[in-house]
Structures are given as structure tokens and as C-alpha cells.
VOGU-3710 file (C-alpha; in Angstrom, 3 decimals, decimal comma):
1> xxxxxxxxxx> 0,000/0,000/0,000  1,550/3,614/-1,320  3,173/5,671/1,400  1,435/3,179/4,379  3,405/3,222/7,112  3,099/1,142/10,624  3,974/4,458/12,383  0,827/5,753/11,353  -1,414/3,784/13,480  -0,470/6,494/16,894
11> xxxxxxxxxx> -1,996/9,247/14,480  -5,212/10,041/13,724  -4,548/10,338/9,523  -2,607/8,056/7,568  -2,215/4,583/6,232  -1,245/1,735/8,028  0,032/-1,481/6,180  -2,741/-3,966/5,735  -1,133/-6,786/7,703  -0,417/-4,768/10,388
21> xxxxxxxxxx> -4,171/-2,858/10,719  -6,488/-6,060/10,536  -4,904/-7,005/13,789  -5,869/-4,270/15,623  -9,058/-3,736/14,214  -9,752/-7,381/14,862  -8,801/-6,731/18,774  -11,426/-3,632/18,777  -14,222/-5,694/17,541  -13,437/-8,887/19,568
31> xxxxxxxxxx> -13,567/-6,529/22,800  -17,098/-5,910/22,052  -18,562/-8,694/20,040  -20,262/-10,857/22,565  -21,769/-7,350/24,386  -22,271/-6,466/20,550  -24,541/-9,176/19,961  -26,134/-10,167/23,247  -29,133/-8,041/24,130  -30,508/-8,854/20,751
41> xxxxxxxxxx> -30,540/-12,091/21,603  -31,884/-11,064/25,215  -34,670/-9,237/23,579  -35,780/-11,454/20,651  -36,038/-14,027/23,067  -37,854/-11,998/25,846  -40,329/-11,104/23,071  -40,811/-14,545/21,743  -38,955/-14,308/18,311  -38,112/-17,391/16,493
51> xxxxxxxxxx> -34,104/-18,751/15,906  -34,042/-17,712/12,664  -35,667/-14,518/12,883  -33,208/-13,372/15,926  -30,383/-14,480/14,244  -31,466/-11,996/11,145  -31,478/-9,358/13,747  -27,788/-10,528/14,880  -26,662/-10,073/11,394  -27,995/-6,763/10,540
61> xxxxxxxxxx> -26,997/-5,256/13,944  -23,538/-6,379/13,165  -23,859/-4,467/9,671  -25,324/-1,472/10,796  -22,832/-1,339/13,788  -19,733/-1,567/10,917  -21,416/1,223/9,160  -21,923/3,742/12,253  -18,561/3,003/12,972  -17,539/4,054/9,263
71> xxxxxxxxxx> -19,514/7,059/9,567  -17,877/7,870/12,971  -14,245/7,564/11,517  -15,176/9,481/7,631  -17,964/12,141/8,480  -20,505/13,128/6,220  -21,670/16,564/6,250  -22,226/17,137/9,971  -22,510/13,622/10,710  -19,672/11,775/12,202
81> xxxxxxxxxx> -17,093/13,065/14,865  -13,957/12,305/12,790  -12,799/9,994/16,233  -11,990/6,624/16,552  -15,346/5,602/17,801  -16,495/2,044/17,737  -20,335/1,824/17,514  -22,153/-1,356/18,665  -26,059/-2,642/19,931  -26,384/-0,806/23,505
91> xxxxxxxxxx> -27,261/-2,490/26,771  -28,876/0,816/28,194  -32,083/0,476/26,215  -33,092/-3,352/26,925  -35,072/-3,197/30,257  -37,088/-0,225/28,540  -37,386/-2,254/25,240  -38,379/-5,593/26,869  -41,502/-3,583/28,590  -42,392/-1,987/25,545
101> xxxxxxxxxx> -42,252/-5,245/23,830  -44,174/-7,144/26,120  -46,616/-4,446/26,438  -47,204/-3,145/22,574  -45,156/-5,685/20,804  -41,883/-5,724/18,869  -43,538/-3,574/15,643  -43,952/-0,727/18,843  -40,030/-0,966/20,082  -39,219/-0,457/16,551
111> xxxxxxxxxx> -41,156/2,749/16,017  -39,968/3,983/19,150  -36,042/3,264/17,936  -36,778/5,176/14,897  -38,802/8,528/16,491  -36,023/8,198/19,300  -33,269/8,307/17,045  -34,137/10,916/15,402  -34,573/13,321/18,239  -30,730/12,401/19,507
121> xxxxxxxxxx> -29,408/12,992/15,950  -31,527/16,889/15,478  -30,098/17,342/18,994  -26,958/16,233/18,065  -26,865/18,641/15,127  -27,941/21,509/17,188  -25,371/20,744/20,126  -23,836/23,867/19,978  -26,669/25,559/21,474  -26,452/23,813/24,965
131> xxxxxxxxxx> -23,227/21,902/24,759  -22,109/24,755/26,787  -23,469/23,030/30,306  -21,342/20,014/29,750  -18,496/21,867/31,808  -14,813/19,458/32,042  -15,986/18,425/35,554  -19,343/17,082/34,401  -17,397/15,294/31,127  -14,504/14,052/33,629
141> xxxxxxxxxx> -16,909/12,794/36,730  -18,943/11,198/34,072  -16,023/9,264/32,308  -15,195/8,016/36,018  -18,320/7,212/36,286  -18,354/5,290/33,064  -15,322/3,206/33,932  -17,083/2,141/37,544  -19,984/0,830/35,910  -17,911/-1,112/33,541
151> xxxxxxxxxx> -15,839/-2,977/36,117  -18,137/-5,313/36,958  -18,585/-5,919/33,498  -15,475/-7,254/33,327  -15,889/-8,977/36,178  -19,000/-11,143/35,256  -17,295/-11,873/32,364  -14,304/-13,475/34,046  -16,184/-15,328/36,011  -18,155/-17,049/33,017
161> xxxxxxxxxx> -20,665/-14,821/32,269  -23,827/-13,680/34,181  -26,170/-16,609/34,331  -23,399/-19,349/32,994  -24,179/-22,723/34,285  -20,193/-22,585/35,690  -20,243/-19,027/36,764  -17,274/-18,516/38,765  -15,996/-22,199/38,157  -12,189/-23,216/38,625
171> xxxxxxxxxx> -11,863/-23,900/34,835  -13,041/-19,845/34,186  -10,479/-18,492/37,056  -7,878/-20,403/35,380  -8,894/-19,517/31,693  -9,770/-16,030/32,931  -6,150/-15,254/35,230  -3,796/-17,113/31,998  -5,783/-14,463/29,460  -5,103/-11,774/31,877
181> xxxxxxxxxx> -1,516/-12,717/32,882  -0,562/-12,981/28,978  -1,779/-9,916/28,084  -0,235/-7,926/30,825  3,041/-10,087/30,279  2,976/-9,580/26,306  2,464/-5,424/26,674  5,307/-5,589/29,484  7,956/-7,308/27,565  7,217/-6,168/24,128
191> xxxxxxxxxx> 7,732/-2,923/22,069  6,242/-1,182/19,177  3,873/-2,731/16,942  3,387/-5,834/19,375  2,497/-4,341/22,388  -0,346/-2,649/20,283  -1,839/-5,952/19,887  -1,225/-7,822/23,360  -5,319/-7,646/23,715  -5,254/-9,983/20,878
201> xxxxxxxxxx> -2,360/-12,343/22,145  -3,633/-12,407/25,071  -7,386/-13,495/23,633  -5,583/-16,158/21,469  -3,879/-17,519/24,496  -7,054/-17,861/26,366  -8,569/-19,250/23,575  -6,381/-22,378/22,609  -6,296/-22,796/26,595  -10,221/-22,887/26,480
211> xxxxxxxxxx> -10,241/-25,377/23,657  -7,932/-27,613/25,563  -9,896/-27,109/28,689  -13,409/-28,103/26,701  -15,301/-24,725/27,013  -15,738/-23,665/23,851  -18,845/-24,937/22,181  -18,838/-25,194/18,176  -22,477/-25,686/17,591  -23,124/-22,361/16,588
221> xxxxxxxxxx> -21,080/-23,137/13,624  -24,001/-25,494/12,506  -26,378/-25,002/10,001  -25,330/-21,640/8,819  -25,343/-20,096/5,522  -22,335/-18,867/3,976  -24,247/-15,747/2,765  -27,018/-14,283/4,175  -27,818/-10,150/2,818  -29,449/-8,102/5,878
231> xxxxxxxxxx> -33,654/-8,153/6,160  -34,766/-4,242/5,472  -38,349/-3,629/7,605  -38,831/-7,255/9,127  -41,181/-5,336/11,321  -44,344/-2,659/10,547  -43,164/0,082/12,916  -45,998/0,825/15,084  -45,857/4,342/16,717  -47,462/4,612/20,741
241> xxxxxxxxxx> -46,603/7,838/21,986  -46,437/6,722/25,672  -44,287/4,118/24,670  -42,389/6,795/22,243  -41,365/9,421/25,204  -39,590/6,180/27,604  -37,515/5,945/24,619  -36,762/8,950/24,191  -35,943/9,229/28,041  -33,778/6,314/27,434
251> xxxxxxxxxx> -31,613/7,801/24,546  -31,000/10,795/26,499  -29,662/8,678/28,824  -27,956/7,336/25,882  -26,202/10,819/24,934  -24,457/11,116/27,855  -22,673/8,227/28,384  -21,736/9,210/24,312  -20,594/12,333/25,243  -18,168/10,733/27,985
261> xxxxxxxxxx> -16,958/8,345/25,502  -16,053/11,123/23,105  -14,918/13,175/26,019  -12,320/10,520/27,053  -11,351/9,576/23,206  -9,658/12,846/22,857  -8,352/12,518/26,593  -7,215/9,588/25,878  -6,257/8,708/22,583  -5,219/12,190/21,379
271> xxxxxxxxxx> -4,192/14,320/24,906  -6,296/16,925/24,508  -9,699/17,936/25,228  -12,643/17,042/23,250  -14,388/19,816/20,700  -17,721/21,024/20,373  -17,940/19,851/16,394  -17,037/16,456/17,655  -19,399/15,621/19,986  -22,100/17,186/18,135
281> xxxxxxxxxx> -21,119/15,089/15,591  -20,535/12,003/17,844  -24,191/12,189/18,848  -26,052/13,236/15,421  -24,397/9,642/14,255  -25,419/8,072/17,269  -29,030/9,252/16,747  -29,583/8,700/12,941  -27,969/5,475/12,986  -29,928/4,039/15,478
291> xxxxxxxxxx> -33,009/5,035/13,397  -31,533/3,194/10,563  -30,723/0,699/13,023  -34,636/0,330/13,850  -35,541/-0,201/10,101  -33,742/-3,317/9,974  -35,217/-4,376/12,919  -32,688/-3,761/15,659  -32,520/-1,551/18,637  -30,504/1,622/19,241
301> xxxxxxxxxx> -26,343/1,641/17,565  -24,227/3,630/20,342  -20,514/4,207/20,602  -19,109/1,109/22,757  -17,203/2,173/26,312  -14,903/-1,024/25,433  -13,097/0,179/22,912  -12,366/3,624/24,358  -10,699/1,390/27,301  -8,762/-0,343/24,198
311> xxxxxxxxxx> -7,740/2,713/22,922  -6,129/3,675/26,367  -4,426/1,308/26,943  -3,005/0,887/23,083  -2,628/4,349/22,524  -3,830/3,301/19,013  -6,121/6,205/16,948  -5,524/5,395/13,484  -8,994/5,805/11,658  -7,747/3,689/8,700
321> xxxxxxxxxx> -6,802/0,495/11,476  -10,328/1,088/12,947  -11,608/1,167/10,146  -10,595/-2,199/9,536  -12,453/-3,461/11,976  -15,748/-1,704/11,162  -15,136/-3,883/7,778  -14,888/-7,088/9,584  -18,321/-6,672/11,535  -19,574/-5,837/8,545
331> xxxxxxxxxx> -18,296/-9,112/7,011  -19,144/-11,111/10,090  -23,082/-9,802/9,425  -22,905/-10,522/5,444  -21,300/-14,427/6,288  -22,748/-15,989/9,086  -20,432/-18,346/9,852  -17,831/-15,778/10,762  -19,850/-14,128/12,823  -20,530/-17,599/14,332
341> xxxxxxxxxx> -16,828/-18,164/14,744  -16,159/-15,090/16,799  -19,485/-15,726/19,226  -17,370/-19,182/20,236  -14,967/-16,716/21,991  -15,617/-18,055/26,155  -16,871/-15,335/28,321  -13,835/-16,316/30,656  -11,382/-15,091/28,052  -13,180/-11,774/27,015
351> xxxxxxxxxx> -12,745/-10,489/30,778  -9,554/-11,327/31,063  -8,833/-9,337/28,071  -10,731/-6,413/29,240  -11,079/-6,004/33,196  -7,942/-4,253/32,690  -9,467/-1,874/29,548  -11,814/-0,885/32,104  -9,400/0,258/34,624  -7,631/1,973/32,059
361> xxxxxxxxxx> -11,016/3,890/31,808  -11,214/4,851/35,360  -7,640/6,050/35,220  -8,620/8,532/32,414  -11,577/10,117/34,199  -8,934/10,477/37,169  -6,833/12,092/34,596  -9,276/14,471/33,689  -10,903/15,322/36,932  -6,919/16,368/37,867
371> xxxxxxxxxx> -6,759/18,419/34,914  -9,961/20,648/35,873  -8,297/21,153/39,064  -8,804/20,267/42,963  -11,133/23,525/43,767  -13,517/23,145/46,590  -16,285/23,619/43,687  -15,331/20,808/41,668  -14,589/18,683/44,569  -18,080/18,277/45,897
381> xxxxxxxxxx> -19,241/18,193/42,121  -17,128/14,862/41,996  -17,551/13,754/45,224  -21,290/14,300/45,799  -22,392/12,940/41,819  -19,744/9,751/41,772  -21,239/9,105/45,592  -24,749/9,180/44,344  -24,805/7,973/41,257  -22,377/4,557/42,376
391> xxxxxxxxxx> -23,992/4,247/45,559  -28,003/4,807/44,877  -27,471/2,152/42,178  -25,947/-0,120/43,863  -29,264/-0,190/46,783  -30,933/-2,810/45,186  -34,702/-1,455/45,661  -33,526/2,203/46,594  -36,255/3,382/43,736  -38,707/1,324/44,169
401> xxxxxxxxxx> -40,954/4,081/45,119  -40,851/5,809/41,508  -43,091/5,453/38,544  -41,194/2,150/36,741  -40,262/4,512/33,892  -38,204/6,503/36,289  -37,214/3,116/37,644  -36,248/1,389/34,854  -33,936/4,666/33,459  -32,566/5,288/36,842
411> xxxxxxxxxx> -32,087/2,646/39,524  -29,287/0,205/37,479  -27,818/3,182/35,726  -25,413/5,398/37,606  -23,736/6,948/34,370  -27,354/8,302/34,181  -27,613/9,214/37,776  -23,594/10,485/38,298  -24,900/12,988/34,815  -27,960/15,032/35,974
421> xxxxxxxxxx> -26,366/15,003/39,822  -23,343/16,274/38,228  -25,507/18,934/35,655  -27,238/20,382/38,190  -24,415/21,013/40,805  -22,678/22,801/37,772  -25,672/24,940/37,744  -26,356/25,819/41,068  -23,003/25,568/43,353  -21,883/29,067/42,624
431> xxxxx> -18,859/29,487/40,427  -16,164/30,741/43,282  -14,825/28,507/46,195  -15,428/29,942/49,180  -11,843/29,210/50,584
//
């Protein structure tokens, strides 16, 4: 490839040589392929879909997430943020989309992805115009915030995956701790281009350990097509207004764990802070491709904490190496049984790969908070929000009080919680310490 150069993948711009960018854009999307994937399958089956039917949903969510992450890296007019953003099936809107499903249907969840959608992406566009109260202390405490939540995450995933019939077992300690252990081993004694991808040795390592151990299961591999194009409008959107504004709740939830994301990219990745154009451009993508997302039958696309923990840790920003792997999820929806391949990957492995991407998140927000300064003011902003938002959530039936669409926004997510606590300190602590 003309003037490519391996160099290239610590800048933003530039070619990387193709052998040396699949790699890494493999790593990205194996961080994030199981969580990718799984609450469509959550949903399809909590709504009663067929095998067949959820696995068409699997495949286009996988192809819309490759194209949101395209459009993320290579903006179009005012829509994409020009960031190494990874864009994947969100977690945040299943509790509210299993309700609406089992109360209106799935035809209802879909017209509520599309009407919410668009409101994120016109907001998105006219971000400019209240941006403004997302002050460094908010975008910091809510990074932290983001990397808390994610830890146990990681955690669950060690252990064999919420719900696994060996959840905590010896065999996924020992598969988790080698995957961990050869990861942090391969980015301590390497340099350069390897250390870039220890994620990856690591996740091979745990891999071939899990095969030899006898927890990886191969039936997924059976009876799958080699090509299968995705289904446009499986589902009449039907429109319930009620139904419409929990969504719409939901996605604003949505934005600001998108704005954190964004926030800590350019922390992160690029040492700097984040600008307006690229948030606002973040979150129009983030809106309009989830409303695209909902004509093919999936719920909401939304930039994937994961990877930003990937990106920290790799120091890796090259939008021509991420690209990469917005290609291969694209590929994995097109040909099932590569998509098939990569779901084979043991729970146990993926959090050994990524508890430490997670820390690596926390450490950023910590970065950031230091960088807006230890004032009194920003202090209890922290303090008060991260206090809050971690500990309310964490009181299993603290909300059980409030209307279940305040529940179900609020009571399992502190990003949510940490954000408004955090916005509305900002607003009202006045702007001077009183020493």
C-alpha cells in the first residue's frame, strides 16, 4: 500500500500497512462482540422471536454497527465526529425495550427506535446551542463514572458470564487469570507494533487454553449459511406515543454516556480535550444510525465504552486500522459463519482481556478530573455525583418508590444518575470557592 506506514497507526490520519491494521481492528471488535450481539438475543427471546428470525437481527446489527462506525471515523456533512469511535447494539435500552415489547409488541419498540433516534441525531446537530453546560468536571466525573460501571462488566465476564451454568468455576479463574496474565506479560515485555496488539495475544492464548480445557462450544457453527444479505423492515413500525417518550428518556440517557466516551477519546487517545464539532457530531451519528438501526429491525447503535478502554491502553487512533475493523463486523453480518466463529470466543477469556481496559477507563476520568483542578467547587461536584450515582445504584430497591419509567432509566444506571447530579451542581453551586 503507497506511502502506508506502521507508524501511522499512533496518528489520527494516515495509512497503516494492511497486515499490520487487521490485527488491531480485529482486537477492537473482539472486545465488544459478545456485548455487541447479546441483548438482541436477550430481547428477541424476551419477546418470543423465532431462531431464525433473531439471528437476522444478529446479522444486521452487526452491519449497521460496521457502518456507524464508518460514519464515525469518515464524516458526512455534519454527521460523524472524525474519532476513533467504535459503535455497537447498547445495553442501556433493553429493560425499557423488553416492557415496551411485552406491552405493545416488537412492531412498537421499533417505532420507538426510529422517532427516538431521530430526536438524539436533530439534537446532536444543534449541540452547539447547549453543549455549553457540559463543563470538564461534568465530562470528567462522568467518564469516572463510566469506567465504575464497567468494572463489573469485566468482572461477570471473568467469572463465566452472568447466568453461565459454571459461573465462577475453577476452569473460568484459570482460563480467565492465563488471558489476563498474557496480556499484561505480552504489553510488558514487548515494544512497538506488538504491544499494540497484546489484547489480541492475550485473547488467542485464552482461547487455545479454552479449547484444551473443553469450554468452547462449536455448535453455533451449525447449520449456517455462507451468505445471508441483511432483512430491510422485518417489522411494521408501530408508533405509541407513551411508549415513544420512555424511549426517548432512554436515549438521552444514551447521549451522555456518548458524550463521555467522546470526552475521554480525545483525553485519551489524542491528549487533549474534546471539541464542540465532535461531539455534536458524535451524537447526530449516534441518533440517525440508530433510526436506521430500527428499520432493519434492531434496537438503538451507540458508541461502545470497550473500545475507548482499548484505545487507552493501546494508545492506538488510526482511523484507517479502525476502520478495519468496522469492515470485519460488517463481514461477520454478510457471512454468518464468521460471525458464528467469533461468538465461540468463552466469556472467561473476554474479561480477562478487558477487566484491565476498564481500569484503564477509570484512570482517564482520574486524569481528567486532575486536569480541571482540585477547587472546593469541583470537589463536591465529583464527590457528591460519583457518591450518588455509584452508591443509589448499587441499593438494590432504593427506587422502588418511583413510577417504573423513572425506575427502569434510573435505579441500574449510575452513568445516568452520576450525569444530571453532576448537571445540576454545575448549575447551582456558585462558580467561586469559598476558601
Amino acid at each position: 500500500m503507497k506511502n502506508a506506514s506502521a507508524d501511522n497507526i499512533y496518528k489520527l490520519d494516515g495509512k497503516v500497512p494492511l497486515g499490520k491494521a487487521i490485527p488491531v481492528g480485529l482486537q477492537h471488535v473482539l472486545a465488544m462482540f459478545v456485548a455487541n450481539i447479546t441483548p438482541m438475543i436477550i430481547l428477541a427471546g424476551a419477546c418470543g422471536l423465532d431462531a431464525n428470525l433473531s439471528a437476522r437481527l444478529v446479522q444486521n446489527a452487526m452491519i449497521i454497527a460496521g457502518l456507524g462506525t464508518l460514519l464515525q471515523l469518515c464524516p458526512i456533512w455534519k454527521l460523524g465526529s472524525k474519532l476513533p469511535i467504535v459503535m455497537g447494539v447498547s445495553f442501556t435500552f433493553l429493560s425499557c425495550a423488553i416492557s415496551i415489547g411485552n406491552s405493545y409488541g416488537y412492531e412498537t419498540i421499533i417505532g420507538c427506535v426510529i422517532v427516538g433516534g431521530l430526536v438524539e441525531g436533530i439534537l446532536g446537530l444543534f449541540a452547539k446551542y447547549w453543549i455549553k453546560i457540559i463543563s470538564p468536571i461534568v465530562a470528567a466525573t462522568v467518564v469516572t463514572a463510566i469506567g465504575f460501571s464497567l468494572l463489573p462488566v469485566g468482572a461477570n465476564s471473568f467469572a463465566g458470564g452472568v447466568g453461565s451454568a459454571d459461573f465462577g468455576s475453577a476452569r473460568n479463574w484459570i482460563i480467565g487469570s492465563v488471558t489476563l496474565l498474557s496480556c499484561l506479560i505480552f504489553t510488558i515485555t514487548t515494544k512497538g507494533y506488538l504491544k499494540v496488539i497484546s489484547v489480541l495475544f492475550g485473547l488467542i492464548i485464552g482461547y487455545v487454553l479454552s479449547i484444551c480445557l473443553g469450554a468452547v462450544n462449536f455448535s453455533a457453527l451449525e447449520n449456517t449459511k455462507i451468505i445471508a444479505l441483511p432483512a430491510f423492515l422485518p417489522f411494521k413500525p408501530n408508533f405509541n406515543f407513551a411508549a415513544i417518550i420512555s424511549m426517548v428518556v432512554i436515549y438521552l440517557v444514551s447521549a451522555t454516556e456518548t458524550i463521555g466516551d467522546t470526552s475521554a477519546l480525545a483525553e485519551t487517545g489524542l491528549n487533549r480535550e474534546v471539541k464542540e464539532e465532535e461531539i455534536s457530531g458524535s451524537l447526530a451519528v449516534d441518533g440517525f444510525i440508530s433510526s436506521i438501526a430500527g428499520l432493519f429491525g434492531c434496537t438503538p447503535i451507540t458508541s461502545f465504552s470497550q473500545n475507548i478502554g482499548l484505545v487507552a491502553m493501546t494508545k492506538v487512533v488510526n482511523r484507517f486500522t479502525i476502520g478495519t475493523g468496522a469492515i470485519i463486523m460488517i463481514i461477520a453480518g454478510i457471512f454468518p459463519p464468521f460471525a458464528a466463529l467469533l461468538t465461540t470466543v468463552p466469556h472467561a477469556v473476554l474479561g480477562g482481556c478487558t477487566i484491565m481496559m476498564f481500569g484503564m477507563i477509570v484512570i482517564a476520568g482520574l486524569k481528567m478530573l486532575g486536569k480541571c483542578g482540585y477547587t472546593t467547587r469541583n470537589m463536591n461536584i465529583a464527590a457528591l455525583s460519583l457518591s450518588i450515582g455509584l452508591g443509589f445504584t448499587q441499593a438494590t430497591g432504593m427506587f422502588d418508590i418511583f413510577p417504573e419509567m423513572i425506575k427502569s432509566v434510573f435505579a441500574q444506571n449510575c452513568v445516568a444518575v452520576v450525569f444530571i447530579i453532576a448537571i445540576i451542581l454545575n448549575l447551582v453551586l456558585p462558580k467561586k470557592d469559598a476558601e
